[in-house]
N, C-alpha and C positions, 0 to 999 in steps of 0.2 A: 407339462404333464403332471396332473393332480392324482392322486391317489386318498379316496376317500375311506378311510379306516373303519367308518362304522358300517360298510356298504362291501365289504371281501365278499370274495365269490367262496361259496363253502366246499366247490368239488380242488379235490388235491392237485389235479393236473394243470387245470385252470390256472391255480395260485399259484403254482412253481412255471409255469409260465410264465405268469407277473411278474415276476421275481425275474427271472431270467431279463426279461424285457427293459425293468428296474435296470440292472445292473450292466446292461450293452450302454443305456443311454448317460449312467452315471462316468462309464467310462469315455465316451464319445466326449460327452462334456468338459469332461476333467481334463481330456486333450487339448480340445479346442479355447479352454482358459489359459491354460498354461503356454499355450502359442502367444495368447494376446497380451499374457504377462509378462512373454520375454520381448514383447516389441513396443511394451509401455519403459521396460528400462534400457534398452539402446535409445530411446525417443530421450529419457532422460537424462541420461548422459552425454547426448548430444547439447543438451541443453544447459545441464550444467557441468558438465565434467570440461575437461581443459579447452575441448574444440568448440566452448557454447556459440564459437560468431556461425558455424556451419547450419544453424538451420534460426529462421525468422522466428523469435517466440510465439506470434500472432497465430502461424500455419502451427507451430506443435499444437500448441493448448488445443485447435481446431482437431485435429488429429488427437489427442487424449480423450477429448469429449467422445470423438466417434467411437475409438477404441472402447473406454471404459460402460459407453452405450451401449456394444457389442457383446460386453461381459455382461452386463445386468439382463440382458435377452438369453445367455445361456444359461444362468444361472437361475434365470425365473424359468426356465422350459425344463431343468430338474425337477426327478420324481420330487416328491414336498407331499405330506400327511395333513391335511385339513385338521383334523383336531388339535393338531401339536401347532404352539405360536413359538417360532423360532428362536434363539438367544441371539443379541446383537452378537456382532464379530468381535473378536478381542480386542483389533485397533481400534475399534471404534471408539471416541469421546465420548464421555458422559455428555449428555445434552443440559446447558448453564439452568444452573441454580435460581437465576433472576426472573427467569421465563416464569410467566404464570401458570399453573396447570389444572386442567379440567378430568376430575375424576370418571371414568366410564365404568358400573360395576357389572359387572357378567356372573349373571350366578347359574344356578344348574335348573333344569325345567319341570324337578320331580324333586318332593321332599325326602323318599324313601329311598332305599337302594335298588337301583334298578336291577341289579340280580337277584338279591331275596327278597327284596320287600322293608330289609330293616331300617332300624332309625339311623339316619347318619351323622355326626358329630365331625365339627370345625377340626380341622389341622391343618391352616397356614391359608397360606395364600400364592397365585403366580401376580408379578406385579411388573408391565412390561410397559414401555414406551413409545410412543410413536410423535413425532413431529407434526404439526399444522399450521395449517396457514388464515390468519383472516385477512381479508381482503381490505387496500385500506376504504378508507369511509371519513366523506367530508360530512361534516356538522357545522349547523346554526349556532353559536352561544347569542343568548337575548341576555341585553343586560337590560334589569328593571330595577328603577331610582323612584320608590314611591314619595309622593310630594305633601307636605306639614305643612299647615295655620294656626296660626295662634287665633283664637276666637278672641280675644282682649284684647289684642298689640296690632293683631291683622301679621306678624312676623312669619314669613315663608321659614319651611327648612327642609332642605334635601342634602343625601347622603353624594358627595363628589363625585363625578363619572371618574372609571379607574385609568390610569393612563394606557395610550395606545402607542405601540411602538413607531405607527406612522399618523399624525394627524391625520383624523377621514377617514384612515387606509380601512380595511374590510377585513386583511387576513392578520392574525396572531402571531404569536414568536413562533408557535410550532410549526406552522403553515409555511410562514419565511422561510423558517430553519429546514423543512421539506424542500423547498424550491430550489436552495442554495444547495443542496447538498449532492439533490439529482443535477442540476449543472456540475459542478465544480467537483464533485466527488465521484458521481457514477457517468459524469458526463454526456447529460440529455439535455439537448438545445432547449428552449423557452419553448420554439414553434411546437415541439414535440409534446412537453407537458402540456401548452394550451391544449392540443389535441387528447390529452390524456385526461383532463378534466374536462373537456365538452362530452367524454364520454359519461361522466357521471353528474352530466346536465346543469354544470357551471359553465357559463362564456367568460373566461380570463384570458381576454387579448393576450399574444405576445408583449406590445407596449406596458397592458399592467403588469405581467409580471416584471419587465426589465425597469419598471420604475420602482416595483418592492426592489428587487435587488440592489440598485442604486440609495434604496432608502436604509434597506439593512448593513450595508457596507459605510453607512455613514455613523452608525453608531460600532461600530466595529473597527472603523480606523483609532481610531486612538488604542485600542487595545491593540492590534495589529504594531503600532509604534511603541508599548511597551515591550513586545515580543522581542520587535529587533534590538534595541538597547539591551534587553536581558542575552540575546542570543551574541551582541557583539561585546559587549564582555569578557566573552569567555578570550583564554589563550590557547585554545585550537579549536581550528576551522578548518571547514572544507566549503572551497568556492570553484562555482561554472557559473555558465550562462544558458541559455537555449531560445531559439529564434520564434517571436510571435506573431503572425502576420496579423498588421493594423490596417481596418480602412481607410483610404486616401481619397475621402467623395469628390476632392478636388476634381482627382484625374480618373474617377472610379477604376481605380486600382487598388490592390493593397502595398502597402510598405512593410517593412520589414524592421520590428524592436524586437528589445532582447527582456527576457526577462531575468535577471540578475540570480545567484542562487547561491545560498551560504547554510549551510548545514554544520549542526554538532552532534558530534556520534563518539562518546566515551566508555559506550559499553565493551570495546574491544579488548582496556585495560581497566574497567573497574573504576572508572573516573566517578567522578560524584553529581556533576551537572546530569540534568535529564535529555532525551535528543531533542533535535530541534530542526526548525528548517523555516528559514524565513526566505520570500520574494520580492524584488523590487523590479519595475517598470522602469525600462528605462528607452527610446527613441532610437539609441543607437549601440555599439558597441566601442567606442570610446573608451581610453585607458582611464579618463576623467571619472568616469562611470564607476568602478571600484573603488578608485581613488577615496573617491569623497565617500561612499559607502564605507569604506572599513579607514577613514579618519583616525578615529580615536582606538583603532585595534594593536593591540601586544601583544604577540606569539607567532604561532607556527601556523602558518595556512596551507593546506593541501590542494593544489593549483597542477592544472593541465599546460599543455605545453603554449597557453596564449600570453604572445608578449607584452602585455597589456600590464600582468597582473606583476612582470618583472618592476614597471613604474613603480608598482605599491611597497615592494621591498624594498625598496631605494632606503624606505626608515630605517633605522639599526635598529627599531625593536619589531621589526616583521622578518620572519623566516621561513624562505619557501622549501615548501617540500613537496617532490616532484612524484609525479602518477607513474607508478610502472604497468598499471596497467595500457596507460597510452607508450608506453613505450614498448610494448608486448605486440600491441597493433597494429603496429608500422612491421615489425618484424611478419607475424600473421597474415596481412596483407601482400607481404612478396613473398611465401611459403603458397600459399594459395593461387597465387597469379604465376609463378615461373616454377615450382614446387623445387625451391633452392634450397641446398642439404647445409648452409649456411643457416639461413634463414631460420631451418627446423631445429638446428641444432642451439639457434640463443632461442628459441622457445622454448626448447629442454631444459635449458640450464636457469632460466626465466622462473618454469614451474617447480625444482629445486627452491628458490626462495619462498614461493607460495606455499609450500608442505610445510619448512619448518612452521610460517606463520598460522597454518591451520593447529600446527600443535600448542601454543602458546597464546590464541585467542585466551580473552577472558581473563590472563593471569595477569598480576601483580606489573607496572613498569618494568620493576627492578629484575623481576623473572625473564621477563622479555627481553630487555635490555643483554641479560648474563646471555639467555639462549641466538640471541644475534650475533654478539660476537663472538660465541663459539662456534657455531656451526654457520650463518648469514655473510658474516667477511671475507672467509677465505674462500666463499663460490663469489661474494661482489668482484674483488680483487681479481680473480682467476677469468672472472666473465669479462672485464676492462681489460686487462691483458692481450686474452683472446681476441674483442673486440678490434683494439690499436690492431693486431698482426694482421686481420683478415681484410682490413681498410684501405693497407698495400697492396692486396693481391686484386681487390675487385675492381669494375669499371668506377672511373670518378663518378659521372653522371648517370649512373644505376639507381632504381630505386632501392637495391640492398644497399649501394651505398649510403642514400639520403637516411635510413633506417636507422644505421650506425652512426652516422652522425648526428643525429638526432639523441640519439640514446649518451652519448661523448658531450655532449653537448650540456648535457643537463644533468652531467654526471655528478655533481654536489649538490643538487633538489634530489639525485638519485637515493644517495647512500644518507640524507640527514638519517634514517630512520634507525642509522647504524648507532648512534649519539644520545636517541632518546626514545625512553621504550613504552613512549605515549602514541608517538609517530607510527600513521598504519603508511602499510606499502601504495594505495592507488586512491584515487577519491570515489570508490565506489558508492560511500555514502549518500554525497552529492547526486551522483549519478543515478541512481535511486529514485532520491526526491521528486529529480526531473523527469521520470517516465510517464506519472500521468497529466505532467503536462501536455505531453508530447499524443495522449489517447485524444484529451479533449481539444487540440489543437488541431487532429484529424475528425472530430465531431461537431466543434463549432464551426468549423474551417477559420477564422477569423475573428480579432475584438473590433467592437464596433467605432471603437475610438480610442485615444490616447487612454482618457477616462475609464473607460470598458475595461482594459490592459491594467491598470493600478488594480481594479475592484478583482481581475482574476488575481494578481498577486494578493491582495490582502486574504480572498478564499481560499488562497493557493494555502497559504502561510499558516491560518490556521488551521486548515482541513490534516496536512498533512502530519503536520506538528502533533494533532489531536492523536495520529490513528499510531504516529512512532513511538506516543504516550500508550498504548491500547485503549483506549478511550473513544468510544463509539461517536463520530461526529455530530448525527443530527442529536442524539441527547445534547451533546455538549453547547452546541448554538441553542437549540431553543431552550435550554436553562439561560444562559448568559441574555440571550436578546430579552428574555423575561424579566431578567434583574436589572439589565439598564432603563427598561421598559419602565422599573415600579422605582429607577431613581437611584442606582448602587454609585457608591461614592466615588468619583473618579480616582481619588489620592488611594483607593484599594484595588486598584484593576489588576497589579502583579496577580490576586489570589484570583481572578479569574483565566490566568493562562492554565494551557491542559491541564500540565503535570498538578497545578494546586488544585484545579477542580475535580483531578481524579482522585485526588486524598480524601475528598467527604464525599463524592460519588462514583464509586468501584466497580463501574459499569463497565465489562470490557470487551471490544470486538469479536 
């Protein structure tokens, strides 16, 4: 409902009509927002509050989009004054500084005062915003190398063709750095982009693209291998795994590798290292497979309950420290399936430790460390306790049993965190990293090869790495593929990982 302000109707009855009509529908409205905004935060707190395994992320967010689609349809059907241009909302963020912007000036259609006629004179200006979009747009670059004689010597001379990221190849770093990104980041198959550029009357076989990409991952490996040397350094880490399915043309089937996953995340206490998240390919899930990956690591790893990763600690300079969020799971998992007042009750006492640590994110080791063991030990202790007594009572081969012993079990990865106040409670970190694996693994359905599998780890690795920096991805590749492209020295590739590329370009997501 528009209401045009230079166009009122002049009789009185009329208008207090309007008026009235205004004010049924602003209140009709205001109801029907307020319904959709109390079922956007139960949606939310489903999602993130203690019960998030109760509804699928995928169906929320589906459900938000409708919901908040909902609201934007009531609130566009509110009276609204055609001359007036509204004020963004309070929440709203400034829209980034980096964006280019296009001036539109709107002036008035009459020099005079449209009431008396008189002169009118500047006082200020409205200066309002609005977002756009350009569409992208492939372009030709010609490179022209005009050709020199010497009329004496007969001596040719031309200016050197500039290098190309791929001998022959046709697309640029930026172009690459587009391709790889909509794979690996936004998770759009080759087949799909082929499709997406015959629309704008380029034919880029699938094959040519997966041969860019194979070509751009070749100069990206060796950075990819600085990454994990600087990431396995560190003395705390967070490690998983998560399954890839490989094709097997043998048997046209797939098989099944892993892609290896090792994350650093210091911001909890203030640490100094930047995040991080490196992936490695590996065929199988084999205890061999971390092993030799974290070789040369000293500290503290944040490990799930797979026995694999017990081999690695075997070193006296490796310290596991165990996920309570997987040990939350098992409990969650039989509260849900038999609704056991067991069950719910180490939930309760479970999310007791997660409160204090919500109040201590961010501070100091040492701060953490004080506030664990005042308030953190005597619910671990009371919760072990409890645990041993209630192990007597239930069936041996119950799943609340296997729960509890599960949880007993790993009762010293449980409490390292009580020791050091670096140590977070679960490897959420990790777990994180690996979600959009898990998108484009339901988008690609499959790698194409063992090969295919390394080149997702190496995208993997830096894509991710880039965005836990804030650090806009495709800027980030098509700089880098530019500079290895014009010949950057290999003994300097440290300064090409995110974090140092984010320091001389402050682009951020």
């Amino acid at each position: 409902m528009r209401i045009d302000l230079r166009n009122l109707p002049s009789d009185t009855a009329l208008l207090h009509q309007l008026v009235r009509d205004m004010a049924s529908v602003v209140e009709r409205r205001e109801d029907e927002i307020e319904q959709l905004q109390a079922i956007i935060k139960k949606l939310q707190r489903m999602q993130f509050g203690r019960s998030a395994e109760r509804l699928d992320p995928g169906q929320l967010a589906l459900g938000l989009e409708d919901i908040n689609g909902d609201i934007g349809r009531v609130e566009e059907s509110q009276p609204a004054a055609i001359a007036d241009v509204p004020d963004p909302p309070a929440h709203r963020k400034p829209l980034p500084d980096h964006l280019p912007r296009e001036e539109v000036r709107i002036d008035t259609d009459h020099q005079g005062c449209p009431g008396c006629g008189g002169t009118l004179h500047g006082m200020g200006e409205s200066v309002s915003e609005m977002l756009d979009w350009v569409p992208a747009q492939l372009r030709v670059v010609r490179i022209i190398r005009p050709k020199y004689a010497c009329r004496a010597c007969g001596t040719m001379a031309q200016a050197p063709a500039p290098e190309r990221i791929m001998a022959g190849g046709l697309a640029t770093p930026a172009l690459l750095a587009q391709v790889l990104v909509s794979k690996y980041c936004d998770h759009t198959p080759l087949y799909r982009q082929s499709q997406i550029f015959a629309r704008h009357g380029v034919d880029l076989s699938r094959s040519t693209l997966a041969g860019w990409v194979g070509g751009a991952c070749w100069w990206l490996e060796a950075l990819h291998e600085r990454l994990c040397a600087n990431v396995f350094a560190s003395d705390h880490l967070f490690a998983d795994d998560t399954p890839v399915p490989v094709l097997d043309p043998g048997r046209g089937k797939t098989r099944t590798g892993r892609l290896w996953v090792y994350a650093r995340e210091q911001r909890g206490w203030g640490g100094a290292d930047p995040p991080a998240a490196v992936f490695l390919f590996a065929p199988d899930r084999k205890a061999e497979r971390p092993i030799a990956h974290l070789r040369d690591f000293k500290g503290v790893l944040h490990v799930d309950g797979y026995a694999g990763f017990e081999q690695v600690a075997a070193r006296p300079e490796v310290t596991l420290a165990a996920c309570w969020a997987h040990t939350r799971r098992k409990f969650y998992d039989v509260a849900q399936a038999t609704g056991s007042p067991i069950a719910e009750e180490a939930l309760r006492r479970i999310a007791g430790l997660y409160a204090v640590e919500a109040d201590i994110r961010g501070k100091a080791p040492h701060w953490r460390l004080a506030a664990r063991r005042k308030s953190s030990a005597p619910r671990v202790e009371n919760l072990r306790a409890w645990l041993e007594g209630q192990l007597a009572k239930i069936p041996e081969r119950s799943t609340l049993a296997g729960a509890v012993r599960y949880a007993l079990g790993r009762w010293k990865g449980l409490t390292r965190f009580l020791d050091d106040g670096r140590i977070e409670l679960d490897t959420n970190p990790v777990e994180r990293a690996i979600r959009p694996v898990a998108l484009g693994r339901k988008n690609h359905l499959f790698a194409g090869s063992d090969g295919g599998a390394h080149r997702w780890a190496i995208l993997c690795s830096l894509i991710e790495t880039a965005k836990l920096n804030g650090v806009e991805p495709y800027a980030y590749l098509a700089d880098i593929l530019q500079r290895m492209a014009d010949g950057y020295p290999a003994n300097r590739l440290a300064e090409l990982l995110p974090w140092a590329w984010k320091a001389e370009n402050p682009v951020k997501v």
